[in-house]
C-alpha positions, 0 to 999 in steps of 0.5 A: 438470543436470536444470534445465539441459537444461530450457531451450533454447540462448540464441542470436541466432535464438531471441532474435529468434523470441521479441522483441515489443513485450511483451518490450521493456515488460518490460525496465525491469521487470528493471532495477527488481529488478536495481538493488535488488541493486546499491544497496548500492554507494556510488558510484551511477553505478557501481551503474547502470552494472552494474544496466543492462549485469546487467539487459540480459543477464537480459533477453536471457537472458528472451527467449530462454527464453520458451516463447511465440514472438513475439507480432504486434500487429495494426493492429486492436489499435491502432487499437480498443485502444491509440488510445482508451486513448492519448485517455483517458490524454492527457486529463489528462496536461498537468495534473501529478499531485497524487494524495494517494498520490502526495505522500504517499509514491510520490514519496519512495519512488522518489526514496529507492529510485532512490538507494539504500535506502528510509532513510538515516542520520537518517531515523526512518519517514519516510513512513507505511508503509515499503511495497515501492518496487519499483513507484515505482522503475518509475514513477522511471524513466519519471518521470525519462526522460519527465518528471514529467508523460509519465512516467505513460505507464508506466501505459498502457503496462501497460494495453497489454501487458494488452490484448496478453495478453488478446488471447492469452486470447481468441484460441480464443474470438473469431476475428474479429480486429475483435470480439477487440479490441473485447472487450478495449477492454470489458475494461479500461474500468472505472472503477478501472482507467482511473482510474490511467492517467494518474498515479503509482499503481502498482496497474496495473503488476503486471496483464500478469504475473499475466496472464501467469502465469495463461496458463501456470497454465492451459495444457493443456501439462505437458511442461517442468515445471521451466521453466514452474514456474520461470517461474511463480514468477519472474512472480508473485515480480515482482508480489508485489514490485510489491504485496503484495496481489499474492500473494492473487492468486499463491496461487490461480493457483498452486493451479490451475497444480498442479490443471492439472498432474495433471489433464491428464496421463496417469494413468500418468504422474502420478507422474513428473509429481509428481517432475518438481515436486519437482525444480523446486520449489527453482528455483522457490523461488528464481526467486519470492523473487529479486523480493522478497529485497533489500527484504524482508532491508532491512526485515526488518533495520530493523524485525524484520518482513519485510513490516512493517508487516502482521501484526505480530501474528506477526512482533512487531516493536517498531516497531508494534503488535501488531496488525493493520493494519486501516482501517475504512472499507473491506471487509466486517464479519464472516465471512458479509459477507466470503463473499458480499463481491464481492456485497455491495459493489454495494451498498455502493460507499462501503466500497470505496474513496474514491470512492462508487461502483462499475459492478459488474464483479466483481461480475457476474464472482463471479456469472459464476465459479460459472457457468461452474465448471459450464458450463465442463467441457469447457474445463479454461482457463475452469474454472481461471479462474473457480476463480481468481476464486472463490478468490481474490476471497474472500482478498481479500475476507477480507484488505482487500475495498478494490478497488483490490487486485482489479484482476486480478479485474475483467480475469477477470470480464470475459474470464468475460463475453465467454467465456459471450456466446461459449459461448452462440453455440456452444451456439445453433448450430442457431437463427436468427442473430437468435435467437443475437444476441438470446439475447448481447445481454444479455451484450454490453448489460451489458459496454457499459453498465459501460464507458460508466458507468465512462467517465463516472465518468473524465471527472469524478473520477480520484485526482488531482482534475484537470480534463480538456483537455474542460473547461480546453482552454485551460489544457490547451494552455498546461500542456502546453507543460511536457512533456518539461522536466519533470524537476525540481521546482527548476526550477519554483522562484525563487531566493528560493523555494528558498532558504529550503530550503537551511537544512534539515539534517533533515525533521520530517515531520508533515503528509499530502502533503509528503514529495513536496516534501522529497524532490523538493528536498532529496533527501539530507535525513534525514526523522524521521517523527512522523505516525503514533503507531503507531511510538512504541508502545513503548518500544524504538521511542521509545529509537531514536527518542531515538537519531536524535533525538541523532544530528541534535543541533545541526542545523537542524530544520524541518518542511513543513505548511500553515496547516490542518495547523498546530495539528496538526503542533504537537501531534506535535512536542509529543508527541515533547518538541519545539515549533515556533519561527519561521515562515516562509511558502513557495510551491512550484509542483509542475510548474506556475506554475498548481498552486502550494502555499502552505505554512509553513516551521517551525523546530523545537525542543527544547521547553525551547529555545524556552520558556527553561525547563527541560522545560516541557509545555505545556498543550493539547498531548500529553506528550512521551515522557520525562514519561510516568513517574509513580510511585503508591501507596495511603494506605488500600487496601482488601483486601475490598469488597462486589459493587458497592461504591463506596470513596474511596482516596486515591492519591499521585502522583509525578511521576518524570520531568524534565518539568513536568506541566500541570495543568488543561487548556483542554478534557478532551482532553490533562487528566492523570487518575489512573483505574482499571480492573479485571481477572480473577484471570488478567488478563482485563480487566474493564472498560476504565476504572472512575473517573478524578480529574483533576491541577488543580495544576501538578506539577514534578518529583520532586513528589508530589499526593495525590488522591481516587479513587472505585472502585466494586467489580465486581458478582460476588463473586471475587477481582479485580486493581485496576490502577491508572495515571496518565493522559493523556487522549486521548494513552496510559496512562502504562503503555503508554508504559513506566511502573510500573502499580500493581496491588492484589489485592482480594476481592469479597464 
C-alpha cells in the first residue's frame, strides 16, 4: 500500500499540468517496449492493435505521475536551438542512408522485430551480433510512418528533447533565456553527435532519458523516495534497452542518486530515508528490468546468454567463444592508458572510432570534472555531475573507450563547461565587467571553437558518406521529390529486378551490408548466417547449425554478395560443406534511381550437388565442418628426449569423416598439416606450435598417410605433454572443431 499512496490521482487536470512537447516525444518510446510483450501474439495486426491502446494507457498514466510540471518552450529555443539543428539535419535528408550499421544490421532488425522476434524459424545469426532492437523498433516507426528517408527525423527529434532538458539543467545558471539557448545549441554541436542526426543510428536516442534520470539523480529533493527511485529505474532500464553501454552510464548515475539521498537529509532522518529505499528498491527492480526483460528472456532462451554475445566468459554460451568481445582497433591498451583514456584519446583520435579525428570535448570535460569536484561544493548538482563524468568515463574507458558510447558524456562536459564560465562571473562580481568578460572568454573561445571545428567535420564526413544540398543542390532538389513516397524498397525496383527475388526460399548471409536488401524485400525469408566463424566455435553451435541446415533441405537457397566479396563469400560456403552454383546479376535502387547496388544473386549448394562427386573438399577453400575428423597415432613414440632435442616420429593419419581431404594446396593458406605442441605437466601450453608436416597426396575417406613429423623437446629438463593434431591452415586445429587430439607423455632429461 505504501507504493500506492506514493503517487498521485491520475485525473484529466494532472494530466494536463504535466503534458508538453517532451511527453508527446516520449510516447512511441512506450509503444517500442509495450509491442515487445505483445509480439508473441500470431496475428499481428491484433498485436498492434493492443500494444497501442496498452501503450497510450501507460503513457497517460507516465504523464500524469511526472514529478515535473509541464514544461514551456520558448520561441528562443526554437529559433536558436531547433532551427539550426533542423538545417544541419535537412542537409542530407534527401539523399537515402546507406550507413554501414545500418545495412548491416538496424534495418534487418527492425523489419524482423517490427514483426515479431529477432529470429524466425530457419534462420541461424543472421546478422553479426543479435543486439537489443528496442532502438531499431523506434527508428522502424518513424521509418515506416515518414518514410525511409524523413524517418531519420526521430534523431533530431531526440537531440531537441535533449536540448529541452539541458534547458532545465541550466535554468539556475543562465537567466538569460537568449545565452541559455545559445549554450545548448554549443552543447550538442559536436561532431559525434551531429553525425547521426540524419540516419538510422541509434546512439542518439537514449540521451534525453539518461538526462532525465540524471535530473532526478541529482535533485536536492528526498521526499517521495519510492516514486522517484521507481522513476529512476524505470528511465534508465529504458536506455539500457536502447543500448547496453547504457548501464555503464546508469551505474554511476545510480551511485550519485544514493550519495544525493543521504547526503541531503537530515541526520535524524537518514534512517528513515535508508527504509523508505528499501521499501522501494523491489518497485524499482522491476520499473528497471520491465525495458529489458522481453528481449533479454528471448536471447537468453536462443543462446544461454542473456545479453549475448558480451561476456561470454561468464555466461558460457555455446554459440560463441568464451571469451571477450573485444576489437582492437579501439579504446585503451593497458590499465595506466585506460585511467587516464578521456585524456589520452586527444591524441589518439584514430583509436576512437572510424574516422580520424576528434574536437576534445570530453576530453576538456574529464579535465573540467576534477575541477569542479573541488570548486563546486557549494552546489551539491555540479559535484554530482562531474562525480558522473568522472566515474563513469573510466567504465567506459575500461569496457570499450570507442566514443560513440560516450555520447552522454560530451553533453556533461559541456554543461561543466558552461557551469565554470557561469562560476567565474559570479566569483568576479567585484571586478569591472571587462575584466569578467575577459576572464570567460577562454572558456566561451573553447566551446566555440570545438562546435565550429565539429561542424566543419559534418559538412564533409557523416556515416553514411553522402554529399550535402551545399554541394549536389542540384540532385538534392531532385532526390527530394521521394520524400514521404518512401516506404518501400519494392517500389523502387522493376519487374524484372524483383523477380529474380521471388526464387529465394532461405538467405545465406555472407557479404557486410546485405541483410537491409533481404529483409526489406523478402521480409519472412529465413537468413542462415555464415559470416562470422564466432558461431561454429563448437560443436554444439555446428550441430544446430546442421539442424537448420536440414530443416531448409530441398528449398531454394541463395545468397546476396557482390562481385569483390565473391571469392569471400565461396570460402564461407565452403567451410560450412556448401558451394556456389549459378550466378545471376541483379541491380537494386536503395530509395534512389541515383543510389543503385549492383550486386550477384547466387545459388547455393551442397558442395557434392554441384561437383557431382561425393563429399568432395575442394582445394583453396576451407574444410566443411563434417571433414574435421581425423584419427592419429605414433609408430615409434619416444618416452624420454634430452632438453632440446630434436626426434623424427612417424605419425599415421586417418581420415575419419566422409569428405575427401585435399592434398596440396595452391598457397599455405587452407594446406592440411599434421603439427605439434607441448604443454606442462598441468596443461599450461608451452608453446603454441612446435613443427608442422604437410598432406601432399589427396586423402579419401577411411584412408590413412604416414607422414614424418620433427619434434624438438622443450629446453628445461621435466615432464611435458605432447599433443599432437591435424591441422588446417589458417582455418582451426581439427581439435577445436570436435576431433580426438592425440597426446603423449614424455620426460625431458
Amino acid at each position: 500500500m505504501s507504493s500506492i499512496r506514493a503517487f498521485p490521482n491520475l485525473n484529466l487536470k494532472s494530466f494536463r499540468e504535466r503534458f508538453d512537447l517532451a511527453s508527446l516525444i516520449f510516447a512511441p518510446y512506450v509503444l517500442t517496449i509495450v509491442w515487445q510483450y505483445f509480439a508473441v501474439i500470431p496475428n499481428k495486426a491484433v498485436a498492434w492493435i493492443i500494444a497501442v491502446v496498452v501503450s497510450a494507457v501507460l503513457w497517460y498514466a507516465f504523464v500524469a505521475l511526472k514529478e515535473t510540471p509541464k514544461e514551456t518552450t520558448s520561441w528562443q529555443f526554437w529559433l536558436v536551438v531547433a532551427l539550426p539543428l533542423l538545417l544541419i539535419y535537412l542537409l542530407r535528408v534527401a539523399f537515402p542512408d546507406v550507413s554501414f550499421d545500418v545495412l548491416n544490421y538496424h534495418v534487418f532488425h527492425s523489419e524482423r522485430a517490427l514483426h515479431g522476434w529477432l529470429f524466425i524459424p530457419g534462420d541461424f545469426f543472421p546478422t553479426a551480433a543479435p543486439f537489443n532492437p528496442t532502438p531499431d523498433i523506434l527508428t522502424g516507426l518513424y521509418r515506416h510512418a515518414l518514410g525511409y528517408r524523413l524517418g531519420t527525423i526521430v534523431n533530431f527529434v531526440a537531440l531537441i528533447w535533449t536540448g529541452i532538458i539541458l534547458n532545465r539543467l541550466l535554468r539556475d545558471y543562465i537567466k538569460s533565456v537568449w545565452l541559455r539557448n545559445v549554450s545548448i545549441l554549443f552543447i550538442l554541436c559536436t561532431e559525434q553527435l551531429m553525425f547521426q542526426i540524419n540516419n538510422y543510428m541509434v546512439d542518439l536516442l537514449a540521451l534525453p532519458l539518461l538526462l532525465e534520470a540524471t535530473i532526478i539523480a541529482i535533485d536536492a529533493k528526498t521526499n517521495r523516495v519510492i516514486q522517484r527511485a521507481t522513476w529512476l529505474a524505470l528511465l534508465l532500464g529504458v536506455a539500457t534497452a536502447f543500448k547496453l553501454a547504457n548501464l555503464f552510464i546508469a551505474l554511476p548515475v545510480v551511485l550519485a542518486y544514493l550519495i544525493n539521498l543521504f547526503v541531503t537529509a537530515d541526520p535524524g532522518n537518514r534512517i528513515k530515508k535508508l527504509v523508505r529505499l528499501l521499501k522501494s528498491t523491489p518497485t524499482a527492480a522491476v520499473a528497471f528490468l520491465l525495458s529489458i526483460a522481453p528481449f533479454t528472456i528471448f536471447i537468453f532462451r536462443e543462446t544461454g546468454n542473456p545479453i549475448f554475445p558480451l561476456y561470454n566468459s561468464l555466461f558460457k554460451s555455446a554459440f560463441w567463444p568464451q571469451g571477450a568481445v573485444f576489437d582492437p582497433r579501439w579504446g585503451p591498451w593497458g590499465v595506466a592508458e585506460t585511467l587516464g583514456w578521456p585524456f589520452v584519446m586527444f591524441f589518439r583520435p584514430w583509436r576512437l572510432n572510424e574516422f580520424t579525428f576528434y574536437s576534445g570535448r570530453l576530453t576538456v570535460g574529464y579535465v573540467l570534472a576534477f575541477l569542479c569536484l573541488f570548486i563546486a561544493r557549494a552546489d551539491r548538482r555540479v559535484r554530482a555531475i562531474a562525480f558522473i563524468t568522472l566515474l563513469g568515463t573510466i567504465l567506459w574507458s575500461a569496457t570499450s573507450g570507442y566514443i560513440r558510447y560516450a555520447l552522454y558524456f560530451e553533453l556533461t562536459s559541456g554543461f561543466l563547461l558552461i557551469w565554470l564560465a557561469y562560476f567565474i562571473w559570479i566569483k568576479t562580481a567585484r571586478f569591472p565587467n571587462w575584466a569578467r568578460y575577459a576572464a570567460q572568454a577562454p572558456l566561451w573561445l573553447l566551446l566555440i571553437g570545438q562546435s565550429y571545428v565539429a561542424l566543419r567535420y559534418v559538412k564533409r564526413w557523416e556515416w553514411s558518406t553522402r554529399q550535402t544540398a551545399l554541394n549536389q543542390s542540384r540532385q538534392f532538389f531532385r532526390e527530394s521529390k521521394n520524400l514521404l513516397r518512401d516506404r518501400s524498397l519494392a517500389n523502387y525496383l522493376t519487374p524484372e529486378d524483383k523477380a529474380p527475388f521471388d526464387d529465394v526460399d532461405v538467405w545465406f548471409e555472407t557479404t557486410y551490408k546485405t541483410a537491409a536488401f533481404e529483409a526489406l524485400l523478402n521480409p519472412k525469408t529465413p537468413v542462415i548466417g555464415v559470416r562470422m566463424p564466432n558461431y561454429f566455435d563448437t560443436n554444439l553451435a555446428r550441430q544446430k547449425f546442421a539442424e537448420v541446415l536440414q530443416s531448409v533441405r530441398g528449398r531454394r537457397m541463395f545468397t546476396l554478395t557482390d562481385r569483390e566479396s565473391y571469392e569471400d563469400a565461396r570460402a564461407l560456403l565452403a567451410a560450412r560443406g556448401l558451394t556456389l552454383g549459378k550466378a545471376r546479376a541483379v541491380s537494386i535502387d536503395y530509395f534512389s534511381e541515383s543510389v543503385r547496388f549492383n550486386m550477384l544473386l547466387v545459388e547455393v549448394l551442397p558442395s557434392w550437388q554441384n561437383t557431382g562427386q561425393a563429399n568432395r573438399a575442394e582445394k583453396g577453400l576451407p574444410l566443411p565442418d563434417m571433414a574435421f575428423k581425423a584419427r592419429l597415432s605414433v609408430l615409434n613414440p619416444p618416452a624420454v628426449m634430452r632438453a632440446g632435442e630434436q626426434q623424427t616420429i612417424r605419425v599415421r593419419m586417418t581420415n575419419e569423416s566422409n569428405v575427401s581431404w585435399p592434398g596440396r594446396q595452391p598457397t599455405w593458406q587452407f594446406q592440411l598439416t599434421v603439427g605439434d605442441r607441448w604443454l606442462d605437466e598441468k596443461g599450461g601450453k608451452v608453446n603454441d606450435v612446435d613443427a608442422r608436416v604437410a598432406l601432399f597426396d589427396d586423402l579419401q575417406p577411411s584412408e590413412s598417410v604416414e607422414l614424418p613429423l620433427t619434434i624438438n623437446a622443450p629446453d628445461s629438463p621435466g615432464t611435458y605433454i605432447l599433443q599432437i593434431d591435424a591441422i588446417q591452415e589458417g582455418v582451426a586445429w581439427f581439435g577445436d572443431r570436435g576431433s580426438q587430439i592425440l597426446s603423449l607423455k614424455i620426460k625431458v632429461e
